[in-house]
C-alpha positions in Angstrom: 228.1 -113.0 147.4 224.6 -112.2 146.1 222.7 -111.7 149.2 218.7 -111.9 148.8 216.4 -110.3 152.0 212.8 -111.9 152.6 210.3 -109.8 153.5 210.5 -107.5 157.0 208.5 -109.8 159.1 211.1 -112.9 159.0 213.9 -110.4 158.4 215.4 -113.9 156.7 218.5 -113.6 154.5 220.0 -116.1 151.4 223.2 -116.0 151.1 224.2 -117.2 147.5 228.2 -117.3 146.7 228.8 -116.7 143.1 231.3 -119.3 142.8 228.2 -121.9 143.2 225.3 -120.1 140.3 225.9 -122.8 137.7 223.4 -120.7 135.9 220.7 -117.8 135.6 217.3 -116.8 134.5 215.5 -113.9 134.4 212.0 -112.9 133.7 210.2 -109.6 133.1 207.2 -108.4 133.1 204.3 -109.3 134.6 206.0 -111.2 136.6 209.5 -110.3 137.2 211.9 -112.7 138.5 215.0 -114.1 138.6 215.7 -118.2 138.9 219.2 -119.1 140.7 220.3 -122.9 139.4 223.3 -123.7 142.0 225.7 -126.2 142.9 225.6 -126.4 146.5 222.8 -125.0 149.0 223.1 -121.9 149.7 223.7 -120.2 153.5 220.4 -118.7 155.5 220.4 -116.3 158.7 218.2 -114.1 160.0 218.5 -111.2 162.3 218.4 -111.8 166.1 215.6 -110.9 168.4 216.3 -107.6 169.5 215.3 -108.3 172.7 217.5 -111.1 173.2 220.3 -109.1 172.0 219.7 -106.6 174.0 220.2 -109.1 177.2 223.0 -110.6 175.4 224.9 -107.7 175.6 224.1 -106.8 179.1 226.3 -109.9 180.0 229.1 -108.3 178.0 231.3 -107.0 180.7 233.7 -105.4 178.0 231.2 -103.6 176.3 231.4 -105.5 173.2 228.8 -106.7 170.7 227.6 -110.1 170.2 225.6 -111.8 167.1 223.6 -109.8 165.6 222.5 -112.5 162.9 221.9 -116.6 163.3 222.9 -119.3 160.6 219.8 -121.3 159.8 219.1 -125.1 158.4 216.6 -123.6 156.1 213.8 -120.6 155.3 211.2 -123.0 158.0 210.3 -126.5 159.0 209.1 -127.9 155.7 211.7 -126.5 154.0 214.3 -127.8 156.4 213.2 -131.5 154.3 214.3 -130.4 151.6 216.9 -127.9 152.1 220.4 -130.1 151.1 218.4 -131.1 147.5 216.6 -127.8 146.3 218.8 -126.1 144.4 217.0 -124.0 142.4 215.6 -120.8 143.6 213.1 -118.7 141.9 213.2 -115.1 143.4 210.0 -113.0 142.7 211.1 -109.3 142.6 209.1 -106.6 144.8 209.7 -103.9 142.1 209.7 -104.0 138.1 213.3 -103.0 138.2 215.0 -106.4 136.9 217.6 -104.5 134.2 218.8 -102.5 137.4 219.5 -105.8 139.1 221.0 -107.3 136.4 223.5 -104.5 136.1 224.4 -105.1 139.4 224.8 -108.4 139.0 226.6 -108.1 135.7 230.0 -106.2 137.7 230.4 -109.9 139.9 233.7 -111.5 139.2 232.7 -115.4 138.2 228.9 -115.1 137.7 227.6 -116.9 134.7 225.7 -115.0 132.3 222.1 -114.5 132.2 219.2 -116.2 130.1 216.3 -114.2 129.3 213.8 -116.6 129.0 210.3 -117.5 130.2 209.9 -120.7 132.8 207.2 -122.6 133.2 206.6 -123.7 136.8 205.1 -127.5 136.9 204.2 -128.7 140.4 205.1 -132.5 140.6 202.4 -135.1 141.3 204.5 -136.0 145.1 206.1 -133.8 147.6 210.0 -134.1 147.2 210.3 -135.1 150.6 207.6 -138.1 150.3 209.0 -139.5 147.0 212.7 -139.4 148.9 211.1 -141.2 151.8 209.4 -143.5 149.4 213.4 -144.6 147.8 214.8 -145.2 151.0 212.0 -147.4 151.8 212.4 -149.5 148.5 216.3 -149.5 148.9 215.5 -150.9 152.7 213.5 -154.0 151.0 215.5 -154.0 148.2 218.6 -155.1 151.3 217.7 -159.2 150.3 218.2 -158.6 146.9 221.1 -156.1 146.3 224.2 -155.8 148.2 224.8 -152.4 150.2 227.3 -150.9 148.4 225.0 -150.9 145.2 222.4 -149.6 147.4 224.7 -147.0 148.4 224.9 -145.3 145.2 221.2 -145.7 144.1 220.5 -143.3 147.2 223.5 -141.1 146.5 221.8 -140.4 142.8 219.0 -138.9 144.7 220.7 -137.5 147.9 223.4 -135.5 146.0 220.8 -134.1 143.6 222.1 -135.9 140.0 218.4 -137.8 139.9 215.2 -137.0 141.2 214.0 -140.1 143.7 211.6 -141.1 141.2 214.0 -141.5 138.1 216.1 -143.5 140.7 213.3 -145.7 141.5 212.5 -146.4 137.7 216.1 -147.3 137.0 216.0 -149.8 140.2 214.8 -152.6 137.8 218.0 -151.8 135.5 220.4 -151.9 137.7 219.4 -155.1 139.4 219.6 -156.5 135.8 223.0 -155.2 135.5 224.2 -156.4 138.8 222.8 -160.4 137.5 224.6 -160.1 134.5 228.2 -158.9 136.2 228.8 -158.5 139.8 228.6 -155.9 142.6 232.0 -154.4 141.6 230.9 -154.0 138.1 227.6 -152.5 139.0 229.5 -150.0 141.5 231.9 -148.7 139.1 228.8 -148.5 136.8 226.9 -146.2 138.6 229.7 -144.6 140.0 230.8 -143.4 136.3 227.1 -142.5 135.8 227.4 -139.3 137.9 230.5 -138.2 135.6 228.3 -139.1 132.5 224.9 -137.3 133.4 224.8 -133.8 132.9 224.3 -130.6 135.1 220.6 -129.6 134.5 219.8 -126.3 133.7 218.4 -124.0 130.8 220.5 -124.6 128.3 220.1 -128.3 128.9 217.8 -131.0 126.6 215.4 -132.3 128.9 215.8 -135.5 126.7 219.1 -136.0 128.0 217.0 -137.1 131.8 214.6 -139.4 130.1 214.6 -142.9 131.3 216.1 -144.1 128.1 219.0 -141.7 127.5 219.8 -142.7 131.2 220.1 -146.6 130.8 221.8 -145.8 127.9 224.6 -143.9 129.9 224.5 -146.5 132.6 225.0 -149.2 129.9 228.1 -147.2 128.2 229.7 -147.1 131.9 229.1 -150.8 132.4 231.4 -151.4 128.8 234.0 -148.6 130.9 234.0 -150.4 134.0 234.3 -153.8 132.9 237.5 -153.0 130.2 239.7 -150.4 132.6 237.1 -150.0 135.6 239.4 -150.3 139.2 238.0 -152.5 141.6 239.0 -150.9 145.0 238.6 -154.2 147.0 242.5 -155.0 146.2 243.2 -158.5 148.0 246.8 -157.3 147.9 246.4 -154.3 150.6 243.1 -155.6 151.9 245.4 -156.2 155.4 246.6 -152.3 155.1 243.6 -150.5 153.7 239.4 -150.6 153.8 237.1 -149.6 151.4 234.9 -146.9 153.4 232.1 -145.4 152.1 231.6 -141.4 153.8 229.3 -139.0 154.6 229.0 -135.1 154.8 226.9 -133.2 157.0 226.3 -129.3 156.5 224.1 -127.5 157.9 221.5 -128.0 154.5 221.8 -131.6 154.6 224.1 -134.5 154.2 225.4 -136.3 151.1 227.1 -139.6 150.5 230.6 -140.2 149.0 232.8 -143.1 148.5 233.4 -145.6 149.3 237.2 -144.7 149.1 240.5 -146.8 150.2 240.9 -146.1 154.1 243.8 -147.0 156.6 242.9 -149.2 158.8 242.2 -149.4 162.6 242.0 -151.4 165.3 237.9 -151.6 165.5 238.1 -152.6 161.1 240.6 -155.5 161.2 238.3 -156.6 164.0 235.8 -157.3 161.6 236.8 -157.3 158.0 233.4 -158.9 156.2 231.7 -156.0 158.0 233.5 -152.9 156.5 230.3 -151.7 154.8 228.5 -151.5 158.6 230.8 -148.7 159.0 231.0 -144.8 157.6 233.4 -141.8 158.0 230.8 -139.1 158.9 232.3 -135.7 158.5 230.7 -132.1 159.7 231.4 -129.3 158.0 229.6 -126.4 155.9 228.3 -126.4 152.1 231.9 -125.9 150.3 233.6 -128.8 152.0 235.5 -126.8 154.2 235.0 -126.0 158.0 232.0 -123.9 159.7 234.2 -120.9 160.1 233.4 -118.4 163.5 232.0 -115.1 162.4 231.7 -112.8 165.0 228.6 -111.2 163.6 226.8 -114.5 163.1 225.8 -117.1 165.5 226.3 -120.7 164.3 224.7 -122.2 167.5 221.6 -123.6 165.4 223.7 -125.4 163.4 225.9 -127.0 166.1 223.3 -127.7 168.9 220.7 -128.6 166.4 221.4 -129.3 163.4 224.7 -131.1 163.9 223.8 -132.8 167.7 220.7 -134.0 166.2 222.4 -136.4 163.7 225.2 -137.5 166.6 222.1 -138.4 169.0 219.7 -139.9 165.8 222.3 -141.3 163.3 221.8 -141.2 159.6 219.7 -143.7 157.7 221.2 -145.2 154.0 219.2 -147.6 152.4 217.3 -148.7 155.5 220.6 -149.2 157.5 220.1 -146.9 160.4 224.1 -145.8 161.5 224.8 -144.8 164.9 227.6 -142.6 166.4 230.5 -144.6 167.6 233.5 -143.0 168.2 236.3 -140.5 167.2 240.1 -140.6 166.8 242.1 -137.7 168.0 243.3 -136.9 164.2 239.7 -137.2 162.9 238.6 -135.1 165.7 240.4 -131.7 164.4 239.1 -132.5 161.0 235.5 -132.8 162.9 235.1 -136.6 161.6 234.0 -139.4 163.4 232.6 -143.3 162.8 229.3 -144.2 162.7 228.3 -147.8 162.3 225.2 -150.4 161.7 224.5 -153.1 163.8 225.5 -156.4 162.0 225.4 -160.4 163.1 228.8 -161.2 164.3 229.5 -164.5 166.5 225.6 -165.3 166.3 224.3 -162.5 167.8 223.5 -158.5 166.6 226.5 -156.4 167.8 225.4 -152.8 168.4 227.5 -149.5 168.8 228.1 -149.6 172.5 228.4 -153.6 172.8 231.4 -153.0 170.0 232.7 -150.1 172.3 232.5 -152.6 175.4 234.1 -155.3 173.4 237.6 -152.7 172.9 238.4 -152.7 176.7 237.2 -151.5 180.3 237.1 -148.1 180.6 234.0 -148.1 183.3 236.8 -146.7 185.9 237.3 -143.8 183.6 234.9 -140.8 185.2 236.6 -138.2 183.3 234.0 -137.9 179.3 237.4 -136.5 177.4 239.4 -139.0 179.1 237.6 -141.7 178.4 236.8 -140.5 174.8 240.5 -140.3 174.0 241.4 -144.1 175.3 238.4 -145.2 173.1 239.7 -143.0 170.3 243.3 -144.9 170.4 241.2 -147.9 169.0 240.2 -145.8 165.7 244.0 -144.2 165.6 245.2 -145.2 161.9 247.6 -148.0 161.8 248.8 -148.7 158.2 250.8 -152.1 159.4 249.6 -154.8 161.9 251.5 -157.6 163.1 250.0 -160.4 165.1 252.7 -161.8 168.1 252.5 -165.0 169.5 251.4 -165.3 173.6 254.2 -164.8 175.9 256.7 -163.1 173.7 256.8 -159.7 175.8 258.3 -159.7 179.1 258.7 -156.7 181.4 262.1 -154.7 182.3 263.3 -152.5 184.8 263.4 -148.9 183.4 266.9 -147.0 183.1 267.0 -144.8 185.9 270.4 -142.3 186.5 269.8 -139.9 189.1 266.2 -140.4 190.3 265.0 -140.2 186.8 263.3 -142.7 184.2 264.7 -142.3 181.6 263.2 -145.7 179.4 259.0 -143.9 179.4 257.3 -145.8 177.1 260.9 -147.0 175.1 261.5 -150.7 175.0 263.6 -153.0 172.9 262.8 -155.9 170.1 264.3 -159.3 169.6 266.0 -159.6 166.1 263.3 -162.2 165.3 260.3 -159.6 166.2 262.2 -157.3 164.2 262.6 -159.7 161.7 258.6 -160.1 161.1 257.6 -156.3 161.0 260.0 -155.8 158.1 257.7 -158.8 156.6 254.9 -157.0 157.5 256.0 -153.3 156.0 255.1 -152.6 152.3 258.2 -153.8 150.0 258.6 -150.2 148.4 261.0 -149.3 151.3 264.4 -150.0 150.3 265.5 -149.4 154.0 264.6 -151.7 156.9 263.8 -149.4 159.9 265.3 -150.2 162.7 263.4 -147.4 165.2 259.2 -148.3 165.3 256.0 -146.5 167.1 253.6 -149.6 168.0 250.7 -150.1 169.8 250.1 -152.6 172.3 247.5 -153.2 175.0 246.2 -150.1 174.2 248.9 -147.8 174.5 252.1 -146.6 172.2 255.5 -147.5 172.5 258.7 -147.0 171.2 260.5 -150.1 170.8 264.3 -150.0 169.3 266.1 -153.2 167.7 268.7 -155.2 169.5 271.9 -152.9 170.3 274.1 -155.2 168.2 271.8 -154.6 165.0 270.7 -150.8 166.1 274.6 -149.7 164.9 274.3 -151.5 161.8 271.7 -148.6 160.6 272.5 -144.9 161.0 269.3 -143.7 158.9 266.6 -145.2 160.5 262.8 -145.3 159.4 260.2 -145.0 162.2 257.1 -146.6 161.3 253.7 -147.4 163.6 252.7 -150.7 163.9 249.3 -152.1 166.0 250.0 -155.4 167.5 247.0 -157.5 167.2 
């Protein structure tokens, strides 16, 4: 971990993990420096007030002590815009003592080696942040003409940091030519191969290889890929089972766009299949992929009641779609992943977030948050299988009781012919036809069991969870 101090008065700190330098550059004299070309954003703190850790620690009633540093977004406000896409960092040193640094350097396990070389530094002719607001306005018009999930990747060219926003907008004309002469599929496996094809930028790289041209010619190579041995994801075969779900992830830098990737379905997405691209898997975590990890000498609260509560409460805009928080699972929940979704026309009027969350079932007796969150959260569980029953085939039966006690909780029985149309319903890969299933129904799971007569004909029995419709 190369850690980089500011000067005293912010007391700031860059935290740079070697495993993310893609590549370095140093500079001597007159102006010695050292430029950092990395993979991922790096981590920012800064020491706490001493004041306020001082009163901190007067609530400590074990004598212990607190945070001493804070995780940051970014170095300030206007860097905070840009934070997720800068990626380079050019450090200025204090002193002329770069070969010491170096040598230091030089004894870090995975750390590429240096390039002594002298950089120019060319200011562009827009703010990063005002050509990046300048895309996602184009992409919002651009709604009529192109389909979302082209859209989807223009922006991710730009928000995960392969294009600037302004080579994205001069390939926009391209790419709507490509999408005329194939379809949407085409054009989405097109682009999608375009961010294997492109290359990593850095010193050693041809800036020819980022002109417009050498990029339409990539795109065009990964059309000729995508329309011999490209996969289509939107499979009519498991369209019942699976949905194509594009993603999001939010660190505390920024947030990038993934996908869209097969997803098992739920109760809220068979609701409305021609509507799957309203909806996004929005996962929190920190720069690496994995989890923002406790540290007991760092305070993460910036990023959590910031930071991450900020997006929840103001949603995430792609390609003019603003998407809104609308629920969680209790699975997706320990992975710190929930739904967002877009409002979309559905049964002549615009459906919102909570209207859709009104539309699963009254829970306006629940008073209890977590409660309530967890009976909404049964309607995003993950049910591979769904098999639609026809009115009046479920009766109720007295539980089996022995001694005061219930001994049939949430265990029922099937009919041979009920039985008969989940095995229809389960993929034909299993050789065995289960006889033991986990289903939901009205909300709530169940464990239903075949007929008694057919229940001895099995002794291995497969349980598998069905949502009845």
């Amino acid at each position: 971990m190369a850690v980089i101090g500011m000067d005293t008065m912010t007391e700031q700190v860059i935290d740079i993990p070697y495993s993310t330098v893609q590549a370095i550059a140093t500079e001597g004299l007159p102006s010695p420096s050292m430029t950092f070309t990395l993979t991922e954003a790096p981590h920012f703190s800064q020491n706490i007030d001493l004041g306020l850790l001082m009163a901190m620690l007067s609530f400590n009633t074990r004598g212990r002590g607190g945070p001493r540093r804070e995780r940051l977004t970014a170095l300030s406000s206007e860097h905070e815009k840009i934070a997720g896409s800068c990626l380079v960092y050019r450090i200025e040193l204090v002193s002329a003592k770069l070969d010491e640094h170096m040598n230091a350097l030089s004894h870090a396990r995975g750390i590429p080696p240096a390039t002594r070389c002298h950089i120019k530094v060319q200011k562009p002719k827009e703010r990063y942040e005002v050509e990046f607001k300048h895309l996602v306005e184009v992409l919002a018009l651009s709604n009529a003409v192109l389909p979302f999930s082209v859209l989807f990747q223009m922006q991710k060219l730009a928000q995960n940091n392969y294009l600037s926003p302004d080579k994205v907008l001069k390939l926009l004309p391209e790419i709507l030519s490509l999408w005329k002469r194939s379809n949407a599929r085409v054009c989405v496996n097109a682009v999608r191969g375009l961010f294997q094809t492109l290359p990593f930028p850095g010193p050693d790289i041809d800036a020819a290889d980022f002109q417009l041209e050498a990029i339409i010619s990539m795109l065009k190579d990964s059309e000729e890929r995508a329309r011999i041995r490209g996969l289509y994801l939107d499979d009519p075969a498991e369209s019942n089972q699976r949905a194509i779900i594009h993603r999001v992830t939010v660190t505390p830098a920024g947030f990038y766009l993934y996908g869209p990737e097969p997803e098992n379905n739920n109760r809220v997405l068979r609701k409305y299949p021609d509507h799957h691209d309203h909806f996004i898997r929005v996962q929190f975590g920190d720069e690496n992929g994995g989890q923002v990890l406790f540290h007991p000498d760092r305070s993460n609260d910036i990023i959590f009641y910031h930071r991450f509560k900020k997006v929840l409460n103001e949603g995430i805009n792609i390609a003019g779609r603003q998407f809104k928080f609308l629920g969680f699972s209790h699975s997706s929940l320990r992975a710190q992943s929930c739904w967002f979704m877009a409002p979309f026309v559905h049964g002549g009027s615009l459906l919102h977030d909570r209207m859709l969350i009104g539309g699963l079932g009254n829970f306006s007796n629940i008073r209890c948050p977590a409660k309530c969150a967890a009976r909404i959260g049964q309607a995003f569980s993950e049910t591979p299988t769904a098999v639609t029953l026809a009115p009046g085939v479920t009766k109720v039966m007295k539980d089996v009781e022995r001694n005061g006690r219930v001994f049939s909780d949430g265990v029922g029985t099937a009919s041979l012919g009920v039985l008969q149309q989940m095995w229809a319903a389960l993929p034909h890969k299993h050789r065995i036809n289960p006889t033991l299933f986990q289903i939901r129904y009205s909300g709530i799971y169940h464990h239903v069991n075949a007929i008694k007569w057919h229940s001895r004909t099995r002794t291995s029995s497969l349980v598998h969870t069905i949502e009845q419709c």
